[in-house]
DSSP file (Angstrom, degrees, kcal/mol; ACC not computed):
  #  RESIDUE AA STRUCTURE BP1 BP2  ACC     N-H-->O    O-->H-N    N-H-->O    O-->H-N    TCO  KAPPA ALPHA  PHI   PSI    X-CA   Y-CA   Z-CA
    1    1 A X              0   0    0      0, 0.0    20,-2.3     0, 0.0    21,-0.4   0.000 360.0 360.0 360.0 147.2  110.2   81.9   96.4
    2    2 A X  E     -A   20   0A   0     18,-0.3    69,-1.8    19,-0.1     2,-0.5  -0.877 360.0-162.4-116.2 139.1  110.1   85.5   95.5
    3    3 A X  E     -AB  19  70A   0     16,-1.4     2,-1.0    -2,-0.3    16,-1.0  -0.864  15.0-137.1-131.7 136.9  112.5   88.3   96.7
    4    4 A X  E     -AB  18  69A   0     65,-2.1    65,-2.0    -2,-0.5     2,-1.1  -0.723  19.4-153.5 -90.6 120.5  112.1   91.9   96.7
    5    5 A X  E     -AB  17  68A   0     12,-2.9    12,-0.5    -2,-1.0     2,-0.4  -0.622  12.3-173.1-104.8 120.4  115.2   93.9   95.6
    6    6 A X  E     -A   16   0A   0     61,-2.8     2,-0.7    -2,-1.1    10,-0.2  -0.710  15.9-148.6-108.4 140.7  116.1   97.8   96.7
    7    7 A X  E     -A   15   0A   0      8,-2.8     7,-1.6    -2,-0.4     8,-0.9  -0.932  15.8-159.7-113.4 127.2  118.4   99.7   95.7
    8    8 A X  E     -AC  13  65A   0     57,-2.3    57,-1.1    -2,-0.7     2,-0.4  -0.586  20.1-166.3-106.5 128.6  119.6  102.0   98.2
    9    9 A X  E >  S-A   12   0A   0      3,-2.0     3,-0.6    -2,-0.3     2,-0.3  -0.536  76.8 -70.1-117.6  80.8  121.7  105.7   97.9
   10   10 A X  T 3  S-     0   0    0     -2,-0.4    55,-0.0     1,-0.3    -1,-0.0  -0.652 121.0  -6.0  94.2-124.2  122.8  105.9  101.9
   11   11 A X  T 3  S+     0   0    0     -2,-0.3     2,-0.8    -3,-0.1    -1,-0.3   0.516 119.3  91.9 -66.1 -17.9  119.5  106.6  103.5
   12   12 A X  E <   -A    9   0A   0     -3,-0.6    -3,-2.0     1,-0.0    -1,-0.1  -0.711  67.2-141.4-110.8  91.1  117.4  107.1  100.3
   13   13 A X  E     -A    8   0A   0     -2,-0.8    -5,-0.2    -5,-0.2     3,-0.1  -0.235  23.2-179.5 -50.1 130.4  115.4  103.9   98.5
   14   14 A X  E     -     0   0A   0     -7,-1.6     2,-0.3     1,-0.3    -1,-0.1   0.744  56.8 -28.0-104.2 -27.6  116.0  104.9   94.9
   15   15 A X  E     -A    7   0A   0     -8,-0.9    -8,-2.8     2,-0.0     2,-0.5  -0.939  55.6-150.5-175.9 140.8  114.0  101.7   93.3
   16   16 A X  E     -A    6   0A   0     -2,-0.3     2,-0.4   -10,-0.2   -10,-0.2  -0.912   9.4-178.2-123.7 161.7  112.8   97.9   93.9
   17   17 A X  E     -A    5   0A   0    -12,-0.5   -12,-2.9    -2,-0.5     2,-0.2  -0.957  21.2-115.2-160.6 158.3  112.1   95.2   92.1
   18   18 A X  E     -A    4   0A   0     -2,-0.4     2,-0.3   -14,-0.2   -14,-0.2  -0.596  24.0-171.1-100.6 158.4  110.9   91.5   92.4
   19   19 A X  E     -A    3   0A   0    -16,-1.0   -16,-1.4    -2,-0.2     2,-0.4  -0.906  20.1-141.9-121.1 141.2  112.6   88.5   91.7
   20   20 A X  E     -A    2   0A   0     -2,-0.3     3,-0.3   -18,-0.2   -18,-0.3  -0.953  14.1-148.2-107.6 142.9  111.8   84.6   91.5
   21   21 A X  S    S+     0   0    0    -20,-2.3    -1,-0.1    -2,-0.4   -19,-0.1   0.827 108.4  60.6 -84.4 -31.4  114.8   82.4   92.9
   22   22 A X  S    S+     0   0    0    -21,-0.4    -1,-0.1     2,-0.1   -20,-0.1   0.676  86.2 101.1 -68.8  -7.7  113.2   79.6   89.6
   23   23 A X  S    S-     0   0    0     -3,-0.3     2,-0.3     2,-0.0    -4,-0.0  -0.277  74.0-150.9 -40.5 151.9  114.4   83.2   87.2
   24   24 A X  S    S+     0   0    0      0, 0.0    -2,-0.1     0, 0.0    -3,-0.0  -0.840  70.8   4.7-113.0 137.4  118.0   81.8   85.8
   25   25 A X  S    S-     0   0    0     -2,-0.3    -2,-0.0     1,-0.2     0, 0.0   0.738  76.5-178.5  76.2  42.2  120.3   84.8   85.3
   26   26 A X        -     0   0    0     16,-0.1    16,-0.8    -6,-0.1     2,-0.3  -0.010   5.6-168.0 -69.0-166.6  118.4   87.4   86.5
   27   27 A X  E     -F   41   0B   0     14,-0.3     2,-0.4    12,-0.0    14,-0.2  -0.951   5.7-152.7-165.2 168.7  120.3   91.3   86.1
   28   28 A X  E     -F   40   0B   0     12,-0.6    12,-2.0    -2,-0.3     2,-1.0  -0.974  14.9-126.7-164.0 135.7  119.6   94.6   87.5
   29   29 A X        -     0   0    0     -2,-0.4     2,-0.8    10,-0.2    10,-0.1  -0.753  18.3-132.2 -94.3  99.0  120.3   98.0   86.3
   30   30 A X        -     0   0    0     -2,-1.0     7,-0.2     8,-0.2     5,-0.1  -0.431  26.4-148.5 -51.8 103.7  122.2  100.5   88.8
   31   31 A X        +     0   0    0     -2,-0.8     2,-0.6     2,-0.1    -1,-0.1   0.223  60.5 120.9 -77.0  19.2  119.6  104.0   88.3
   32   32 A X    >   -     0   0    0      3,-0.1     3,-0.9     1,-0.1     5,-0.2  -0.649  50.8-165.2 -80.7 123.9  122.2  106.3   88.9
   33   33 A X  T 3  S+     0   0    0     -2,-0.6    -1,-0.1     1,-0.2     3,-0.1   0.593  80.4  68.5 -87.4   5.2  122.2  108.4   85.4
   34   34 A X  T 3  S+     0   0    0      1,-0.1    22,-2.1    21,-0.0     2,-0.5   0.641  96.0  53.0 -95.9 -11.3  125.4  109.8   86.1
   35   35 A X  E <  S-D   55   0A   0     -3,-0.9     2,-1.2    20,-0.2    20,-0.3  -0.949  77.5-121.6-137.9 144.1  127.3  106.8   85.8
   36   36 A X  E     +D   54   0A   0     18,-1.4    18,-1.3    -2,-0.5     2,-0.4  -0.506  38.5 173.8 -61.2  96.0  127.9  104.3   83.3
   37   37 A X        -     0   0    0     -2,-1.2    16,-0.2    -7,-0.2     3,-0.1  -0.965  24.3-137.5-115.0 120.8  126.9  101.0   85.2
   38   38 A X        -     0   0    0     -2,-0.4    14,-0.2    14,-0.4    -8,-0.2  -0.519  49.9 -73.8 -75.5 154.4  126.8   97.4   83.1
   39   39 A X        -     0   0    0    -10,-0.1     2,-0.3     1,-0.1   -10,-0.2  -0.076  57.4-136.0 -37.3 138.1  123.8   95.1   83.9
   40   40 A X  E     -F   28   0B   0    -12,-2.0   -12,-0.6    -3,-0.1     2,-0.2  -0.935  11.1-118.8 -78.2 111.0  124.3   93.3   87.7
   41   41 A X  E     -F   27   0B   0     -2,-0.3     2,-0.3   -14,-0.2   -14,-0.3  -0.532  31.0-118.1 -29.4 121.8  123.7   89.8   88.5
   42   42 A X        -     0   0    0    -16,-0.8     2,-0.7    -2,-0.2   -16,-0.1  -0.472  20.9-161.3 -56.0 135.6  121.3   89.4   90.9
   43   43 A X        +     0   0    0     -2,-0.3     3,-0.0     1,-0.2    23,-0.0  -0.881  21.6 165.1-118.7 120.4  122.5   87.7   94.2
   44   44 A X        +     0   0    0     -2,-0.7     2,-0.4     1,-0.1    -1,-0.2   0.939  69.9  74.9-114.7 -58.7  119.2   86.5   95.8
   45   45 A X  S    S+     0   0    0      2,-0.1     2,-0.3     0, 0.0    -1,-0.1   0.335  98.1  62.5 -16.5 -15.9  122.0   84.1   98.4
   46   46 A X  S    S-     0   0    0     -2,-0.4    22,-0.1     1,-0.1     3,-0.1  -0.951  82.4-134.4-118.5 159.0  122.7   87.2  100.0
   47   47 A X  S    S-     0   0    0     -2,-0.3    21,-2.1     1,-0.2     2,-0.4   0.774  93.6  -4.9 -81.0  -4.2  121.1   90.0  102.0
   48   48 A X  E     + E   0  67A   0     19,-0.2     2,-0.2    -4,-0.0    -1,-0.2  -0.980  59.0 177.0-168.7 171.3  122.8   92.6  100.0
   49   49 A X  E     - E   0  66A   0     17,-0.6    17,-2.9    -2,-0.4     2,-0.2  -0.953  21.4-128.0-168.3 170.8  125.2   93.0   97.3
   50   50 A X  E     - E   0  65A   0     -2,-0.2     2,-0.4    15,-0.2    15,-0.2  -0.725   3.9-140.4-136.3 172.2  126.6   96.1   95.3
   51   51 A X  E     - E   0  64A   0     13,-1.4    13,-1.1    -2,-0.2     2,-0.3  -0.831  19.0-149.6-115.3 156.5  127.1   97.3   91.4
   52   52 A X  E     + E   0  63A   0     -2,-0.4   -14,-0.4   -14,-0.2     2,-0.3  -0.941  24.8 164.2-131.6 117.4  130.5   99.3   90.4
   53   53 A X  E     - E   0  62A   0      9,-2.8     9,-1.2    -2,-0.3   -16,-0.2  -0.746  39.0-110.1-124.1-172.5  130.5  101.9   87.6
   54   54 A X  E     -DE  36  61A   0    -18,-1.3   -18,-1.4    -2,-0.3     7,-0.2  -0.828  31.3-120.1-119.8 137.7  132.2  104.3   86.3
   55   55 A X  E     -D   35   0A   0      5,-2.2   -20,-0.2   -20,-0.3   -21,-0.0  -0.420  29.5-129.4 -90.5 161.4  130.9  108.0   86.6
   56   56 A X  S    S+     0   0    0    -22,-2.1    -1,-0.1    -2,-0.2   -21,-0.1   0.967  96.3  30.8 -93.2 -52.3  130.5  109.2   82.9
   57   57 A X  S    S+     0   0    0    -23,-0.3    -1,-0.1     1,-0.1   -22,-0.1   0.828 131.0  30.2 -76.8 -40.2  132.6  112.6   83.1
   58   58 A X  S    S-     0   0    0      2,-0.1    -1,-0.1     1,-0.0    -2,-0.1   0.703  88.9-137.3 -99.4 -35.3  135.1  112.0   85.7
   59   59 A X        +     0   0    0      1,-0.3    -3,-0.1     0, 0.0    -2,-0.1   0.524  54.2 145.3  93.2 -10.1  135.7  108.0   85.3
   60   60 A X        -     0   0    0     -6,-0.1    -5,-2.2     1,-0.1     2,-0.6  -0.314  63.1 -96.7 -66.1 164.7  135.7  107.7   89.1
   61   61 A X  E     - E   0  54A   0     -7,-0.2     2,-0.6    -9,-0.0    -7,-0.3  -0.576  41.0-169.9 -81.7 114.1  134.1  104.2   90.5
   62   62 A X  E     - E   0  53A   0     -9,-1.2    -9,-2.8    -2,-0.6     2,-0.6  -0.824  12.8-168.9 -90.2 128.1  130.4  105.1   91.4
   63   63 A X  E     - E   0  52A   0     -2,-0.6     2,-0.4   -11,-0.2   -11,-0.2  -0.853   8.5-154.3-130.4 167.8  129.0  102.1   93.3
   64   64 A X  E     - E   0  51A   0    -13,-1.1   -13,-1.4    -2,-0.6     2,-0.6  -0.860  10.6-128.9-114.9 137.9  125.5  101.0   94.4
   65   65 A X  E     -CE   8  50A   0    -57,-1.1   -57,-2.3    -2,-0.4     2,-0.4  -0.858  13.2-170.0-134.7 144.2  123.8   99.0   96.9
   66   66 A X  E     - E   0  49A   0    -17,-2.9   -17,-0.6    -2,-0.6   -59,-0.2  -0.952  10.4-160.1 -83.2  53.2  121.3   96.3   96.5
   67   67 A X  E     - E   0  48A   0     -2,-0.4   -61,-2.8   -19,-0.2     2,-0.6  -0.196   8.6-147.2 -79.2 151.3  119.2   94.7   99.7
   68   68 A X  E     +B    5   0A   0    -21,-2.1     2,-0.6   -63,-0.2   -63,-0.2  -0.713  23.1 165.6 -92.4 113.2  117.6   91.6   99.7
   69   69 A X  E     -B    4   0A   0    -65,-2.0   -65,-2.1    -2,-0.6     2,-0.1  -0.992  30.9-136.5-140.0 147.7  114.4   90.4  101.4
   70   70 A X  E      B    3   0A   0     -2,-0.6   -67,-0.2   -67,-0.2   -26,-0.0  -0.554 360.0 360.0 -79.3 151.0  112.5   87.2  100.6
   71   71 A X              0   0    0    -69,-1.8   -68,-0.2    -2,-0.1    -1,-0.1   0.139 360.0 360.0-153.4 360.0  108.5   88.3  100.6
């Protein structure tokens, strides 16, 4: 099965990408360039899920969020 993954900033699609649930260990990059975000699991078992980084200049937690739809 294949899943499409968006990543969303509020109202604003920022990026997708597709997925295979037979993938082991797939990861996802948070596109924010302002903040230092490590590689994500993908959680294809939920309809959404979120990333946590660190903003590069201030060190506050920037986070991101993922949704999930099977296609």
């Amino acid at each position: 099965m294949k899943f499409k993954v968006t990543e969303n900033n509020y109202n604003k699609v920022l990026d997708s990408n597709v997925f295979s649930d037979a993938d082991i260990g797939n990861v996802i990059k948070c596109t924010n360039e302002l903040c230092r975000q490590p590689a994500t699991p993908v959680r294809l078992d939920e309809e959404s899920f979120m990333c946590i980084g660190k903003q590069k200049v201030t060190g506050i937690d920037c986070y991101r969020l993922f949704t999930v739809t099977k296609i």
